[in-house]
Structure formats: structure tokens, C-alpha cells
GULOTOR-50728 format. One line per 5 residues: number of its first residue (from 1); their letters; for each residue x, y, z of N, C-alpha, C. Coordinates in steps of 0.1 Angstrom, whole numbers. Each point is the difference from the previous one (the first is absolute). Layout:
// residues N
NUM> a> X,Y,Z,X,Y,Z,X,Y,Z ~ ... $
***
This chain:
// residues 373
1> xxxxx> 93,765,-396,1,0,14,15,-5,4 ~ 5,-11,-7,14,-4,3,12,11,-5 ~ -8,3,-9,10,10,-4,4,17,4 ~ -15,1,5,-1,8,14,8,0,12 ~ 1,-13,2,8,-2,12,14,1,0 $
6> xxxxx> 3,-7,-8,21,-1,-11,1,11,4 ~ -11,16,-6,6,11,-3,1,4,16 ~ -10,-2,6,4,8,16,11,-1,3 ~ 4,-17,2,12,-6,7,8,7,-4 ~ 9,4,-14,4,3,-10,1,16,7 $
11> xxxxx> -8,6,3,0,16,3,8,-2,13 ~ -5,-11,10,4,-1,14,13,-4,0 ~ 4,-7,-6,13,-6,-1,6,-6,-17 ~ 5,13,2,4,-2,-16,12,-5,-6 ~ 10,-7,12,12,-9,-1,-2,-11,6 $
16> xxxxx> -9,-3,8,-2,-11,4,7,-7,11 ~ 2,12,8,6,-5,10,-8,-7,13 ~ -12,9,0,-8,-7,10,-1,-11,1 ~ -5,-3,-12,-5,-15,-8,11,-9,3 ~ 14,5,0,13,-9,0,4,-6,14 $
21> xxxxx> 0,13,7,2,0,13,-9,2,12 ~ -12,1,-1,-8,-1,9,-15,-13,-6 ~ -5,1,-5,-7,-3,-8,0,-21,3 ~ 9,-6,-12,6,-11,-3,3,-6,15 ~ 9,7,8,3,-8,13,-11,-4,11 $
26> xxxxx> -11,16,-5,-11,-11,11,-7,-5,-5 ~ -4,-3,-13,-9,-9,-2,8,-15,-6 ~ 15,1,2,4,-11,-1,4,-11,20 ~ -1,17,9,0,-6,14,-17,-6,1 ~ -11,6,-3,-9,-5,3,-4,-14,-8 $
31> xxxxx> 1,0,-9,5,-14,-14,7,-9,13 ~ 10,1,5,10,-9,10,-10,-4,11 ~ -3,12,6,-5,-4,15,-18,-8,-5 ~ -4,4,-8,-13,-6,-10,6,-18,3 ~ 12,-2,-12,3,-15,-2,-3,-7,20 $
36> xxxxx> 12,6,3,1,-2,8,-7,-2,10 ~ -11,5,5,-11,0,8,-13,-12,-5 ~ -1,-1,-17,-5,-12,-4,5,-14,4 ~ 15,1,-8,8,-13,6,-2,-4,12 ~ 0,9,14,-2,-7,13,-13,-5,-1 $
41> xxxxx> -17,7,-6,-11,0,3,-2,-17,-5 ~ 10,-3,-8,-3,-10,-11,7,-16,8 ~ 11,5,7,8,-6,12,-10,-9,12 ~ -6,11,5,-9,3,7,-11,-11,-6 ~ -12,5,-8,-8,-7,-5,0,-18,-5 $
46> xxxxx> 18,0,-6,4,-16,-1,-1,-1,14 ~ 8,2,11,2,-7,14,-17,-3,5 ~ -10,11,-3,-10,-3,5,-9,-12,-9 ~ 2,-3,-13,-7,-10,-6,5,-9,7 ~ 16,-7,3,7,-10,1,-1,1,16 $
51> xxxxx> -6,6,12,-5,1,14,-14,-6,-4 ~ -9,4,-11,-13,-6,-1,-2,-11,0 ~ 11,-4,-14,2,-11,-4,1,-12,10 ~ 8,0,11,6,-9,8,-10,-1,2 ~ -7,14,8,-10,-5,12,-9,-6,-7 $
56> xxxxx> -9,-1,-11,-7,-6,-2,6,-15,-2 ~ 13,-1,-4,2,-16,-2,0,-6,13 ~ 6,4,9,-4,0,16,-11,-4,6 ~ -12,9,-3,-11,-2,3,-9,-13,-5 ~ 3,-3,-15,-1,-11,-8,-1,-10,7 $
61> xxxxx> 16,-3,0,8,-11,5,-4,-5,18 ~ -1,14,10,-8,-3,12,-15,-6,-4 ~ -6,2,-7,-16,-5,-2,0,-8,-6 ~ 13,-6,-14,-7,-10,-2,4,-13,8 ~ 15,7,8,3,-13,13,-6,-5,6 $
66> xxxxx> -11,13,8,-9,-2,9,-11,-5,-7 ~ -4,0,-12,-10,-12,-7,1,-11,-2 ~ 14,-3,0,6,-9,-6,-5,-13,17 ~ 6,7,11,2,-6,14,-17,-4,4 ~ -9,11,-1,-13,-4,1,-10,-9,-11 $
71> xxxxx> 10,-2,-14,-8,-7,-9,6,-17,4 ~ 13,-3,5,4,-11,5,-15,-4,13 ~ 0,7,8,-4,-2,14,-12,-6,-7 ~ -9,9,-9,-13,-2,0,-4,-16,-12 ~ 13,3,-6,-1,-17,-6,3,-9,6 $
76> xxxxx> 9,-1,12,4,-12,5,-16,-1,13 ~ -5,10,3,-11,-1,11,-10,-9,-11 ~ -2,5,-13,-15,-8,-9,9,-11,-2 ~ 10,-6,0,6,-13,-2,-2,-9,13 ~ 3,5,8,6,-2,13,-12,-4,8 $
81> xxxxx> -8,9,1,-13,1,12,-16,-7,-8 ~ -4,-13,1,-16,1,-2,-7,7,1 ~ -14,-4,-3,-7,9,5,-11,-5,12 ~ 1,8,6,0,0,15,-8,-10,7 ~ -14,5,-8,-10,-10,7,-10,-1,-16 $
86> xxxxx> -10,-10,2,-9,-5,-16,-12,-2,9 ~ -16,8,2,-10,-4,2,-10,-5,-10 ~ -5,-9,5,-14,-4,-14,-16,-6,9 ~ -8,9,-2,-14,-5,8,-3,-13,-3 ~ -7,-6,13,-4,-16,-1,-15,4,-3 $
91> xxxxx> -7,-9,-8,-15,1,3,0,-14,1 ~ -7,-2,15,-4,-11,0,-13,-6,-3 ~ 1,-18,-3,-13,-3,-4,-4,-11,10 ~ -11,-5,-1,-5,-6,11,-13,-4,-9 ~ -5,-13,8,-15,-8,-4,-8,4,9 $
96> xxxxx> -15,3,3,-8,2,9,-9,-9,2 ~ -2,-5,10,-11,-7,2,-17,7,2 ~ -5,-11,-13,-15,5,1,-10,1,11 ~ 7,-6,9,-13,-5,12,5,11,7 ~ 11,5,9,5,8,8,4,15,-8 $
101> xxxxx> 5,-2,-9,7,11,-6,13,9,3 ~ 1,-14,8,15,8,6,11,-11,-10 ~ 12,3,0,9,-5,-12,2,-21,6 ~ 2,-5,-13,-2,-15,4,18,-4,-5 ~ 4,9,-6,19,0,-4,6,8,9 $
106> xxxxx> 15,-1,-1,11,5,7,0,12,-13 ~ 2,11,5,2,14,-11,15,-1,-6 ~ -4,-1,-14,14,-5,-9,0,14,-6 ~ 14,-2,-7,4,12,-11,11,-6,-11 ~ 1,3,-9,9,-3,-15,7,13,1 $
111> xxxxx> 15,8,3,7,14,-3,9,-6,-10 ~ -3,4,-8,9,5,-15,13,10,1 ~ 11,-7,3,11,15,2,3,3,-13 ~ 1,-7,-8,8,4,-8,2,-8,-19 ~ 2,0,-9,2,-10,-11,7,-2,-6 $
116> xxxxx> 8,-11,5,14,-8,-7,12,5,3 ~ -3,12,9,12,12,3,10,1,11 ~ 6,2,4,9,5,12,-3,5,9 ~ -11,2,11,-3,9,7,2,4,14 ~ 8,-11,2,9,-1,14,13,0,-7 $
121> xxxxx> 11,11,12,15,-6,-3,2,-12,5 ~ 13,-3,-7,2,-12,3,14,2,12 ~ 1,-11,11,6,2,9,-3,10,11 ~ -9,5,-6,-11,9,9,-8,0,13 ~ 0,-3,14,-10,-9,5,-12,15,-1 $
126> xxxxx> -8,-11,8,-17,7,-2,-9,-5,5 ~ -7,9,8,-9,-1,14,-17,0,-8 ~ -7,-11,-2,-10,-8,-5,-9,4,10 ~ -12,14,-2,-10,2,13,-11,3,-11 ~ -8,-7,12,-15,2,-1,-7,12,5 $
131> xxxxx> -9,7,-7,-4,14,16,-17,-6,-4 ~ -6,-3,13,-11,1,-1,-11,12,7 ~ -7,5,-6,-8,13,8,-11,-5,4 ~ -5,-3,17,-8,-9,4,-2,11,8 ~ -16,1,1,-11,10,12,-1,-6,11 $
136> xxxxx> 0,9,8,2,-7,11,-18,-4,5 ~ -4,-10,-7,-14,-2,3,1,-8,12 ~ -15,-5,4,3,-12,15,3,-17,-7 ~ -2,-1,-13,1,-13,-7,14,-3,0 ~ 13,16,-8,11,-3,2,12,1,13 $
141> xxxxx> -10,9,12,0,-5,10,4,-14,6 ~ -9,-5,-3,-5,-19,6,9,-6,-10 ~ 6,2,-11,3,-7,-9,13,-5,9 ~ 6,9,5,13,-11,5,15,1,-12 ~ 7,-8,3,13,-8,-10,-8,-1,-13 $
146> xxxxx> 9,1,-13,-8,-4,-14,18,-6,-6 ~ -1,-7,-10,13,-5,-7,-4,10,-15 ~ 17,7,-3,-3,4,-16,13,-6,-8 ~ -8,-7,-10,11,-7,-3,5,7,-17 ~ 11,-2,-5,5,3,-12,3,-10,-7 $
151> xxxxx> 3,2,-20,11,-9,-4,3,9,-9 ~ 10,1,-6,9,3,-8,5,-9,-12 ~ -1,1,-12,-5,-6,-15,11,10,-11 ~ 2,-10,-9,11,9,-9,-13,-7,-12 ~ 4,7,-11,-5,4,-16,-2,-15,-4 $
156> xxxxx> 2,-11,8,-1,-12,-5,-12,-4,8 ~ -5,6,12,-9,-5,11,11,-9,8 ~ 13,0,4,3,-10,5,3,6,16 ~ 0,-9,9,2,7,13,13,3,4 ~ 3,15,7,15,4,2,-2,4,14 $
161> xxxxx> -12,0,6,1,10,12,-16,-7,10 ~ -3,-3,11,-7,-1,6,-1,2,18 ~ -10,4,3,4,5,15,-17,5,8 ~ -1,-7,12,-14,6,2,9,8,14 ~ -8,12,6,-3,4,16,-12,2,2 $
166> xxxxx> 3,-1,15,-12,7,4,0,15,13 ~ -16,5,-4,1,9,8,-15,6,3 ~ 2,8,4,-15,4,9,3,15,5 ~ -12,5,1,-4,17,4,8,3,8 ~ 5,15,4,4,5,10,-12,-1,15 $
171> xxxxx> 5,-8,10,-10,2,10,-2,14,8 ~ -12,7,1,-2,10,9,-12,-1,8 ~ 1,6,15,-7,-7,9,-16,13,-3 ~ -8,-4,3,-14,6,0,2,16,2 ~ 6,2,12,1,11,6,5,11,-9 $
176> xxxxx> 16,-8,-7,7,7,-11,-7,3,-9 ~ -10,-8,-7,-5,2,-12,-10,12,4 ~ -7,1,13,-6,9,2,2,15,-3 ~ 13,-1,9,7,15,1,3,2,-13 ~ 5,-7,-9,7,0,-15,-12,6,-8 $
181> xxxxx> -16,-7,5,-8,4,-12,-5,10,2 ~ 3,3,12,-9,24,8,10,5,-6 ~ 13,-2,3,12,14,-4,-3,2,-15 ~ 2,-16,-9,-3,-1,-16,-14,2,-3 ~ -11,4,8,-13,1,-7,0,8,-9 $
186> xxxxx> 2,13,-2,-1,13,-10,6,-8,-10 ~ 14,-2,-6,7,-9,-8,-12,-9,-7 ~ -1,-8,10,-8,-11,-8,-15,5,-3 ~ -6,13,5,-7,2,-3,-1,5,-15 ~ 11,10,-4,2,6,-11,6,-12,-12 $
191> xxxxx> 3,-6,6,-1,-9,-6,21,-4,-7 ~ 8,8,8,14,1,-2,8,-11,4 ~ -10,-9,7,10,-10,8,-14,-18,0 ~ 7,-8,0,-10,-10,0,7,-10,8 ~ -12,-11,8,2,-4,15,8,-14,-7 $
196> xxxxx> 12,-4,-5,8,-8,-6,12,-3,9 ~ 6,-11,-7,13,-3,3,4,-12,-6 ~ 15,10,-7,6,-8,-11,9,-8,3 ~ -1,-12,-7,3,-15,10,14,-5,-4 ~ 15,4,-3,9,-2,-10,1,-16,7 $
201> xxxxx> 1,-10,-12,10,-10,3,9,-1,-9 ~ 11,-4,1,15,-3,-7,3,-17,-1 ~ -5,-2,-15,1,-13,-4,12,-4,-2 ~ 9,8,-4,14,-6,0,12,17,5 ~ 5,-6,5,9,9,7,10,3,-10 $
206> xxxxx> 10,-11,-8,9,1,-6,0,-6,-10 ~ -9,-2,-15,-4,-2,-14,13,4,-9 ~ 7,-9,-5,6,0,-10,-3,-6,-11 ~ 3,15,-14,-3,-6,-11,10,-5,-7 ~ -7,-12,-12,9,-7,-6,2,6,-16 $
211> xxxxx> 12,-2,-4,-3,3,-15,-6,-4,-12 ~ 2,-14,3,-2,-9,-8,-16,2,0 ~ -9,-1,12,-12,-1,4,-2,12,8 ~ -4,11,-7,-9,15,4,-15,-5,5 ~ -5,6,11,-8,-1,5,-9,11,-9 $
216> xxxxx> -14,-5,-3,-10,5,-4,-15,0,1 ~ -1,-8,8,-14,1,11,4,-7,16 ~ -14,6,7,1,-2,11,-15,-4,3 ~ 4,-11,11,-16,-5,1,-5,3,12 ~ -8,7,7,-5,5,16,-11,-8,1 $
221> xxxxx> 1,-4,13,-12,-8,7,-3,5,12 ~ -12,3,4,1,0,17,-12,-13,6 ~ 8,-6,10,-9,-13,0,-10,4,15 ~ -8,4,-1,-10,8,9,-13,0,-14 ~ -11,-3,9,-15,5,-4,-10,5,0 $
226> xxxxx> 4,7,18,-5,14,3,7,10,1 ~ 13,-2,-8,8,16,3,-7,11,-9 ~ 1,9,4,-10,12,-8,15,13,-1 ~ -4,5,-11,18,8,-1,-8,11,-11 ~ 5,11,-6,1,9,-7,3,-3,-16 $
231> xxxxx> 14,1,5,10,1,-14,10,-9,8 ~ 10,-7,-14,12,-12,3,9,4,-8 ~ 11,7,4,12,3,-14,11,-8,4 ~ 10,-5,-10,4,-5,0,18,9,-2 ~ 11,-1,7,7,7,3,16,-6,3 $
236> xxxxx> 5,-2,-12,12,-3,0,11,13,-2 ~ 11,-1,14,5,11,4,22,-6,2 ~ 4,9,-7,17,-4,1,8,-2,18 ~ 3,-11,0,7,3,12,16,5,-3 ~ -2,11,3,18,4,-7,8,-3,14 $
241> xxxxx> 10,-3,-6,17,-4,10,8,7,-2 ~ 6,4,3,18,2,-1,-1,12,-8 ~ 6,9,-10,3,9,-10,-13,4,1 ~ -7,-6,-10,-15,2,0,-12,4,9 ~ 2,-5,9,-5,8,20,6,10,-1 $
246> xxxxx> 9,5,0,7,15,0,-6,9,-7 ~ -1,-6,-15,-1,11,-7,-17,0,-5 ~ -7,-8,9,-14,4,-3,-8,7,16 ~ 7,-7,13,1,10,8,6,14,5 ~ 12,-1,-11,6,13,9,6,8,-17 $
251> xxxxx> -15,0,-11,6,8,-13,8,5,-3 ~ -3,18,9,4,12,2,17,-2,3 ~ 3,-9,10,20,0,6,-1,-11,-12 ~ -3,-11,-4,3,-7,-9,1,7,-15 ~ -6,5,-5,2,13,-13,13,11,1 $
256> xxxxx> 5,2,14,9,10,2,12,-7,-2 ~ 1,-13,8,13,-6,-1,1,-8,-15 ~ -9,1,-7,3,-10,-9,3,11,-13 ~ -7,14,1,3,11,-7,14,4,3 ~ 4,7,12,12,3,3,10,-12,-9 $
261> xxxxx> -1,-13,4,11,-10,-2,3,1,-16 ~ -14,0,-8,2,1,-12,7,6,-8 ~ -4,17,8,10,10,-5,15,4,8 ~ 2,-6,12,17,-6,1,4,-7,-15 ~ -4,-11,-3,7,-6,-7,3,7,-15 $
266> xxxxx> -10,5,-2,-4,7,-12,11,13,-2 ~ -2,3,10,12,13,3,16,-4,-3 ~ 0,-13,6,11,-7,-3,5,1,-10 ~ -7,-13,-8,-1,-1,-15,3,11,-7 ~ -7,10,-1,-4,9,-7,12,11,2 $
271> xxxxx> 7,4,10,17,1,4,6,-1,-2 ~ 0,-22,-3,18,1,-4,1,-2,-16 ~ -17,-2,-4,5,1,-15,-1,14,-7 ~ -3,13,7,2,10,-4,17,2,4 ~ 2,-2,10,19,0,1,2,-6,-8 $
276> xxxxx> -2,-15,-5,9,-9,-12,0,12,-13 ~ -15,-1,-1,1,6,-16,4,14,-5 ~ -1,9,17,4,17,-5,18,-2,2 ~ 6,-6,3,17,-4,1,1,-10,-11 ~ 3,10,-13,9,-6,-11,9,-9,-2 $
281> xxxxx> 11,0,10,13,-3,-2,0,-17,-2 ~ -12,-8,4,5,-13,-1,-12,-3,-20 ~ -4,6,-4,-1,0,-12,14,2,-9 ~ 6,12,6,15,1,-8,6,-8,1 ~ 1,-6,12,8,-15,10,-2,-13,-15 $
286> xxxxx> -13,0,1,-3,-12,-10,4,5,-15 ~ -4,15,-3,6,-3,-10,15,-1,-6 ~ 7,3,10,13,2,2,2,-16,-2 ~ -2,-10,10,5,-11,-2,-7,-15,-11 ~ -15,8,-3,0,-9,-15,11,8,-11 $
291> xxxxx> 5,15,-3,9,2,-7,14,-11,1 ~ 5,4,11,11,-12,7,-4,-16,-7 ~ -13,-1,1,-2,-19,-4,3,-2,-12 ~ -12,12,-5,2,-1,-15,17,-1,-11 ~ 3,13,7,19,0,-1,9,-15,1 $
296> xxxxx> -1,-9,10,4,-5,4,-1,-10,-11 ~ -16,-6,-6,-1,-7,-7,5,1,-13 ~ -1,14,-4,1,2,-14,19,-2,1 ~ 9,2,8,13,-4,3,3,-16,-3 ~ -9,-5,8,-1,-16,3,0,-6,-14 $
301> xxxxx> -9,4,-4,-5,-3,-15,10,2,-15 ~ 5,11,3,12,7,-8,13,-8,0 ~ 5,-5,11,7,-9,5,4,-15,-6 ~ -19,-4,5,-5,-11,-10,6,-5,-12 ~ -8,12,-7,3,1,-15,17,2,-3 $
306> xxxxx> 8,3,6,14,4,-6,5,-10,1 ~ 0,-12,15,9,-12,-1,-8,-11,-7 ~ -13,1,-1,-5,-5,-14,5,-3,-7 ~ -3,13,-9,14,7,-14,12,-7,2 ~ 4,4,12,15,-1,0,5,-17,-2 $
311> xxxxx> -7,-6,6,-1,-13,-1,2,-12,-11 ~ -9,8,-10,-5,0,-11,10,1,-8 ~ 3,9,-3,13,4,-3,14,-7,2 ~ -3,-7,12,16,-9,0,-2,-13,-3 ~ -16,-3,-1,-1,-12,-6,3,-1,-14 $
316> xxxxx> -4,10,-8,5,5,-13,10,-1,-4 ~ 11,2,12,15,6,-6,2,-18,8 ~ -2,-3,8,10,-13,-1,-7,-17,-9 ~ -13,5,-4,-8,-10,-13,12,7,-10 ~ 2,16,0,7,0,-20,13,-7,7 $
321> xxxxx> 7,8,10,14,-12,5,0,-12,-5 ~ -8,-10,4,-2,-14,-3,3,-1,-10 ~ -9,6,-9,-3,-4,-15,17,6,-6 ~ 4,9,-3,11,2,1,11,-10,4 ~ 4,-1,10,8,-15,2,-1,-8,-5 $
326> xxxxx> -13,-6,2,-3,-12,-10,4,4,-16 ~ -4,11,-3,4,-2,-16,17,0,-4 ~ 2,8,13,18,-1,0,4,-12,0 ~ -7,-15,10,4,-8,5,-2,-11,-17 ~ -10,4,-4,-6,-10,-14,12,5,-10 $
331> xxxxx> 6,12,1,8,3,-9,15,-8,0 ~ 2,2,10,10,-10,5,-1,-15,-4 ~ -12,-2,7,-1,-18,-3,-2,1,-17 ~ -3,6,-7,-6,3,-18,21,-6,-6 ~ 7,5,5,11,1,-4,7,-18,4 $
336> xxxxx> -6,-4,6,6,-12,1,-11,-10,-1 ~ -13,-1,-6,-11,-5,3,-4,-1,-15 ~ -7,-9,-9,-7,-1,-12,-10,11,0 ~ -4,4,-13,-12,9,-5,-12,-7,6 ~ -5,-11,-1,-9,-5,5,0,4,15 $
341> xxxxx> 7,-5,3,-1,0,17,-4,17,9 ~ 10,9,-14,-4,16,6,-12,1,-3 ~ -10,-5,-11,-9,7,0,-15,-6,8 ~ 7,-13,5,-11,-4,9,0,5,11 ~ 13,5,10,5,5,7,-7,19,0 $
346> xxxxx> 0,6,-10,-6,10,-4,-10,-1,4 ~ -11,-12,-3,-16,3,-4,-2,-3,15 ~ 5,-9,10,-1,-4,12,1,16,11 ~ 12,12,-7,3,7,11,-12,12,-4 ~ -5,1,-12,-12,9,1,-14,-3,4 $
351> xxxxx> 0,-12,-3,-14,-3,11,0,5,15 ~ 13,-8,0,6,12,19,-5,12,0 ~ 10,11,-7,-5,11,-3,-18,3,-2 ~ -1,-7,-5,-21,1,-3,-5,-1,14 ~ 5,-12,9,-9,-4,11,6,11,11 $
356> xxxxx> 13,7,-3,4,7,11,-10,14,1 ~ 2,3,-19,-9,17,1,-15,-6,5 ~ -6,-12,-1,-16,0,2,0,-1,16 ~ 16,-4,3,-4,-2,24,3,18,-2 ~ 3,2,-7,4,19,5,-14,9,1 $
361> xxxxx> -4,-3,-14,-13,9,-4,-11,-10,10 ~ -6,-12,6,-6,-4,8,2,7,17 ~ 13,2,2,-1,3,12,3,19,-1 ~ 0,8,-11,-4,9,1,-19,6,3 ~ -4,-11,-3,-15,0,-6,0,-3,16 $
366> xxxxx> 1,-7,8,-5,-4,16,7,10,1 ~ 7,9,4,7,10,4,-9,11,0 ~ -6,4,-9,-8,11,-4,-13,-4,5 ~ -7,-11,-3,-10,-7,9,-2,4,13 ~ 9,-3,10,8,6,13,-4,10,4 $
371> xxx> 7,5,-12,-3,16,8,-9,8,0 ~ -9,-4,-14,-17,3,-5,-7,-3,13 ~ 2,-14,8,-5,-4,7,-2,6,14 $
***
């Protein structure tokens, strides 16, 4: 088959001119415009990975700021803010008398908040209420004023907190209760609504806990022996102030300003140390001038060492001087002086010589010391 083909071409063009001159040029223009058209597609495709690229680090970088500003808010709020309010049911107890069967004690209770623990903040104040649920029968009617008294006890039983009030039913006149119990008949008939009223007293208004001494029981009394009541809970609630009033009354604007602010700052931050670190020039800066330090030292140093040396060296030449002289000077006195006398003279000027090279070679040794140093 290939060889089929050779021969056509071969019949069609049997010098080869086509091939030369028509042939070669366009499949070397379409080869060109081919490269070419890839190269931009490829242009093209980099610019769009590195358009992707940003945007997703973009996107990143916006969500994890904005995590970042809402993970601040929501730690400093669980740091920051108690918890709000702590209820715990009273059951009260009471003695009955056998003869009447009506109660012969004041209705006591033992509330357990808590064991050995933390359970109030501290510096915290805190509103100490009683809620009693009393029927409106004709007994608590007549009953009048009642006193309820509290104490407050830490893990030792020791006393931290005491306080009685008093209080009594809401009054309503015959007439009211009338009209109140036709409109609410169906209600109470179905049974949705019951003929009550819940008695709050507030044993302490403003309860601060201690650290040293965490409160952990509470003691309820109501000193009445015909009061007749439901249920008795016991209901310790935060009085917030300042910061805290804000931001447990007013969440929603308090979450916005405290989110927005976070992410000002964050934005900030996050800014100027992307300007520091994407502008090189003060990395070259530093390195430029530890080269300079370094330079400077290794000069200093170099320096050092030569007037050292050099030093060294003239101590040398004026110790051989000496010695020298002196032997010139012994030579002299040798000529008018006894043999004895030169050669004591001798043995006196090389000890010199000895003590001079041992101050030379000593204070080379601190010298070198020096500069090790």
C-alpha cells in the first residue's frame, strides 16, 4: 500500500516540485499557525489557573477571617457571660399534728446546689427568689402576710448568707374573681389553666459569691402553718450591669458590633503584615547590612592580629638589641677586667636573656588568649 502510494505521487509529480513548492509551505504554515494557536490556548489556561488560584486564596482568607472574628466573639461571650439564671425544686417538709391534721411545723426544705464546685460567678451579683404556687383557696385567702426565710451555707455548713421577707397573695375583690372565673370557666374546665397564683419573693436582691467559700446549699423556710401552696422552686437569677446588660439584653446589636470590630482589627493585622512580608527589600536591607557587620569585624580583627605581630616583633628586635649591646658592652669591660669577673658577668647577662624570652613568650600566650576570647 505504501508503495502504491510512492508510485502515484511519483507518476503525479515526478521532479518534485509540488512537494517542494507547494506541498512543504503549507504544512509547514499550518505546523506555525498549529504552534501558535496552542501557545496562546496554553497562555490563556495558565492566566485562568492563576485567576482561580487567587480567587480561591481570597475566598479562604475572607472565611477564615470571618471565623476567625466570630470564634473571638463566641469565646470571650462563654468567658465573659454566666449563666443566666440556676433553678432547683424545694420539697418541703413539715410535722403533722395527730389530733387536727393540719401541719404542727413551719414547712422547711434542705436545696443542694451543688458539690465542692463553683457554681456562681464570682463578683457576680444575684437575685435569691423564692416562687411559691399557692391556690387561691378561702384558707390562703384569710391567711394574710407569711415570712420566708433563707440561709446560704458553703461545703463546710458554715453561714455565708441569711435573709427572711415577707409576703402575701395578690388581693382581688369578690366581684373580680367572679368575672375572672365565667370568662376562664371553659379553660379551667378543660382543665388548661388552674385557679393559682405564683407568690415570687426575693430573698436577696444582690448575693455575692465568695471564692474562697462557694455556696452549696440553701436552706428555705416558710414560717406560716396554714399556708397551703402547690410547688416551691427555688430560683437564683444574674443581675447583669454594665457590658453584660448589653449584651444579654440587646445580643443581636451586641454580636454585630463585636463581630464587625473583630474583623476591623483583623483586617488590619492581616494588611500590614501581608505588605511587610510581600515587599522584599528590607530582607535585602538586613542582609545587606549583617554582610557590612560581618565585613567590618573580620577587618577589625585582621587589624588586631597584625599590630599584635607587629608588636611582637619589635619586642624581639629590641630584647636581641639588648642582648647584643650588652655582649658588646662585656666585651669591652672583658679587655680590662680579670677572667673571673667576665665570666660571672656572662652567667648574670644570660639569665637576663632567659627571663626576657620567658616575659616575650608569656605575653604572647595572653595576646592570643585575647583574641580567642
Amino acid at each position: 500500500m505504501n508503495f502504491l502510494l510512492r508510485f502515484i505521487i511519483f507518476c503525479c509529480d515526478p521532479l518534485g516540485l509540488g512537494r517542494r513548492f507547494f506541498v512543504r509551505p503549507a504544512v509547514n504554515l499550518t505546523l506555525n499557525v498549529y504552534d501558535r494557536l496552542r501557545s496562546k490556548a496554553d497562555e490563556k489556561v495558565d492566566t485562568l489557573r492563576e485567576l482561580v488560584l487567587r480567587l480561591g486564596l481570597i475566598a479562604f482568607a475572607v472565611v477564615l477571617i470571618i471565623w476567625l472574628a466570630v470564634f473571638i466573639y463566641a469565646a470571650f461571650y462563654y468567658v465573659y457571660m454566666p449563666p443566666i439564671s440556676h433553678t432547683r425544686p424545694v420539697h418541703m417538709q413539715f410535722k403533722t399534728c395527730l389530733e387536727t391534721s393540719t401541719p404542727c411545723t413551719f414547712p422547711h426544705a434542705h436545696v443542694s446546689l451543688t458539690k465542692k464546685q463553683q457554681l456562681l460567678m464570682v463578683g457576680q451579683a444575684y437575685k435569691v427568689i423564692v416562687n411559691i404556687d399557692m391556690p387561691e383557696s378561702p384558707q390562703n385567702l384569710e391567711l394574710g402576710m407569711f415570712m420566708v426565710c433563707a440561709e446560704m451555707r458553703d461545703y463546710d455548713s458554715m453561714l455565708r448568707g441569711h435573709s427572711c421577707r415577707s409576703a402575701m397573695m395578690r388581693y382581688r375583690s369578690p366581684l373580680v374573681r367572679l368575672f375572672s372565673t365565667w370568662a376562664l370557666s371553659p379553660l379551667y374546665v378543660l382543665g388548661w389553666k388552674e385557679e393559682f397564683q405564683k407568690v415570687p419573693v426575693e430573698i436577696f436582691s444582690r448575693y455575692l459569691e465568695e471564692r474562697q467559700h462557694p455556696i452549696t446549699d440553701v436552706y428555705v423556710e416558710i414560717q406560716s402553718q396554714k399556708i397551703q401552696f402547690y410547688t416551691v422552686t427555688l430560683h437564683i437569677e444574674a443581675d447583669f450591669t454594665g457590658l453584660r446588660y448589653i449584651m444579654f439584653n440587646w445580643p443581636v446589636l451586641s454580636a454585630i458590633v463585636a463581630i464587625s470590630t473583630n474583623l476591623f482589627f483583623i483586617l488590619v493585622v492581616f494588611l500590614l503584615s501581608w505588605y511587610h512580608w510581600s515587599d522584599a527589600t528590607w530582607l535585602r536591607n538586613m542582609q545587606i547590612r549583617y554582610a557590612r557587620f560581618t565585613n567590618q569585624l573580620q577587618s577589625q580583627a585582621s587589624r588586631v592580629i597584625v599590630d599584635s605581630t607587629s608588636s611582637l616583633r619589635d619586642e624581639d628586635e629590641s630584647s636581641y638589641h639588648d642582648s647584643s649591646m650588652d655582649k658588646f658592652d662585656i666585651s669591652d669591660v672583658g679587655e680590662s677586667s680579670s677572667t673571673d669577673d667576665l665570666l660571672l658577668l656572662e652567667k648574670s647577662i644570660n639569665k637576663a636573656h632567659q627571663e626576657k624570652t620567658s616575659d616575650v613568650q608569656s605575653l604572647r600566650q595572653r595576646k592570643v588568649k585575647d583574641q580567642a576570647s
